[in-house]
N, C-alpha and C positions, 0 to 999 in steps of 0.2 A: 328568784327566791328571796325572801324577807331575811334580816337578823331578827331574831325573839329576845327583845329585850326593850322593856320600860325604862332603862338607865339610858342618861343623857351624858353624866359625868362617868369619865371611864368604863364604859359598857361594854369590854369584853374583859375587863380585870385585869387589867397589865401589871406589871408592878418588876419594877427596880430599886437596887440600893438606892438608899437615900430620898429625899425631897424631889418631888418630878410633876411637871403639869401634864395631866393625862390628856386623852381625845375627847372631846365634849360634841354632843348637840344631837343631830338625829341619825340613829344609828343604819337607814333605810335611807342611809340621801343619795341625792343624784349628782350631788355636789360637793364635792370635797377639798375645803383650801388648807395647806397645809405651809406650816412658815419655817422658822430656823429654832428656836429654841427660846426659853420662858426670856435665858438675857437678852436676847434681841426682841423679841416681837411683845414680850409681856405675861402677866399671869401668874406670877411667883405669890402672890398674895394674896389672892381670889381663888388659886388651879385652878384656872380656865384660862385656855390658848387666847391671844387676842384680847387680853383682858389690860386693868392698869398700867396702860402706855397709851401713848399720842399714836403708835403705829393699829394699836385696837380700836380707839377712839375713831378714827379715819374708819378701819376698815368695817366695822361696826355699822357708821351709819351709812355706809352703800349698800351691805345688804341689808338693812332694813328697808332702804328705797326700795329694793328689789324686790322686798316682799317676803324675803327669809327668816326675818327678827322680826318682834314684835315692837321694840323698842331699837331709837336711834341707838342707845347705848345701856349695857347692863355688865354688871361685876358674872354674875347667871342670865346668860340672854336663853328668852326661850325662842328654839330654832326650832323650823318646820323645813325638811331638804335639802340640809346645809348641816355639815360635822367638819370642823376644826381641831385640826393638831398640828404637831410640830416634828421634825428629823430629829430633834434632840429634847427628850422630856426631860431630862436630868435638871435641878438646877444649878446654877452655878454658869460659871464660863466656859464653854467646850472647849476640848482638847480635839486634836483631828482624831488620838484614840479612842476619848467617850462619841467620838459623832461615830466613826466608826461599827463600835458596840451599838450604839444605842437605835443605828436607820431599821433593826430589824422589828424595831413596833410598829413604826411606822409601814415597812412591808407588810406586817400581818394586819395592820387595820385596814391599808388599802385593800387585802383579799377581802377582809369581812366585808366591807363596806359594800365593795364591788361599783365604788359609782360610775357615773357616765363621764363625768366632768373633771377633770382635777385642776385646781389653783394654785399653782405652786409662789410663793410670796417671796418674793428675795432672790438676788443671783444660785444663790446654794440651794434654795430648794427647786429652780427651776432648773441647775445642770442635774439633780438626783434623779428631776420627772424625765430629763431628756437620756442620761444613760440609764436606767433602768426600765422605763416604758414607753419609750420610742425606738424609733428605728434611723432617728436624723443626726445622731451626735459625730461632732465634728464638720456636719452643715448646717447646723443652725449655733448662733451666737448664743451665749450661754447667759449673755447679758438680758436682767428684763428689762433695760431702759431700751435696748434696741427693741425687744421683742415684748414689750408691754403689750396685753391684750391680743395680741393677734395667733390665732388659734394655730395649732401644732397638735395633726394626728398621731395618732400613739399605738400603743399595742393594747386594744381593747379601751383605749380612752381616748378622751379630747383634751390636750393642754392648750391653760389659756395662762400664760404666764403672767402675774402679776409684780408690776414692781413696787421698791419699799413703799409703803405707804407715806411716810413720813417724809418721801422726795415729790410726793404726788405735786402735779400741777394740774389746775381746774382741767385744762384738755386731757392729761392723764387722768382726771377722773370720772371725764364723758365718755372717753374713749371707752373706757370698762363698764361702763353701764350700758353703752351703746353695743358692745360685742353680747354682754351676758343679756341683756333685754333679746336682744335678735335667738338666740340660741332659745329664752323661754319663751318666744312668741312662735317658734318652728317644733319640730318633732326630734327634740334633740336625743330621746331616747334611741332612733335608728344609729345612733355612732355606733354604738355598740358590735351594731354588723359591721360596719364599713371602717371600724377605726385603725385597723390593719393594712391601709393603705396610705405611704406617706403623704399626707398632702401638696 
């Protein structure tokens, strides 16, 4: 089933007190990366996840390698099968309170979404992917520097956890091209059935 919507920026209307970077890009993706919040990963000045930081910039021009962007770098990247948000739209500095309030937009874009894929960016968005939509926590390390790229079945997804961008090293940046190339060169949409099974 598709989402029906022509909106790329915030396309199902969230909205919270205050200043907040909403979920951008294509609201039918297969691909969903999702980070920590506008003070970490960027975007407070553009609303848009992944935006005005070194940690955007990085991640930016990998998926345009991949073929998701159109440009290595955009303040509005235009996406095709790729939606970017964050555990915390709020801006400012999180509280463990506001993370707390705030993980339920992120729960409702991942139902709309419904992708195949999720990218979780940061140690805190990859332990959120592992207790909330997996079935591995407390056997797999929460860390992404252990767990960069290497794929972790899910409940109804595939986590491939990424780490900070801003720590990458050229091998952490083949490694992830090399995982996410192999996933769109196969039939990644079967996860779907089988992602119910721990790997």
């Amino acid at each position: 089933m598709e989402t029906v919507t022509t909106e790329t920026s915030n396309p199902f209307g969230m909205r919270i007190d205050g200043p907040a970077v909403y979920g951008y890009g294509d609201a039918n993706a297969d691909f969903h990366v999702f980070g920590d919040s506008p003070a970490r990963h960027g975007g407070t000045a553009t609303g848009v996840p992944f935006t005005d930081s070194e940690a955007g910039r990085r991640l930016q021009a990998l998926v345009h390698e991949l073929g998701f962007a159109t440009d290595a770098y955009a303040d509005e990247p235009d996406l095709s099968n790729l939606y970017l948000s964050y555990i915390h739209p709020g801006d400012g500095e999180p509280t463990p309170a506001s993370y707390a309030d705030q993980e339920r937009f992120l729960d409702a874009e991942l139902r709309a979404i419904n992708a195949h894929i999720l990218l979780p960016v940061g140690d805190r968005a990859f332990a959120y992917a592992l207790e909330h939509h997996t079935s591995v926590r407390g056997k797999t390390d929460p860390r992404t520097s252990e767990m960069h790229a290497t794929p972790v079945r899910g409940r109804g997804f595939l986590v491939i956890p990424v780490k900070e961008p801003t720590e990458w090293t050229e091998t952490d940046r083949e490694r992830l091209l090399a995982t996410l190339r192999e996933l769109l060169d196969g039939d990644y949409r079967q996860i779907k059935g089988v992602a119910t099974t721990v790997g």
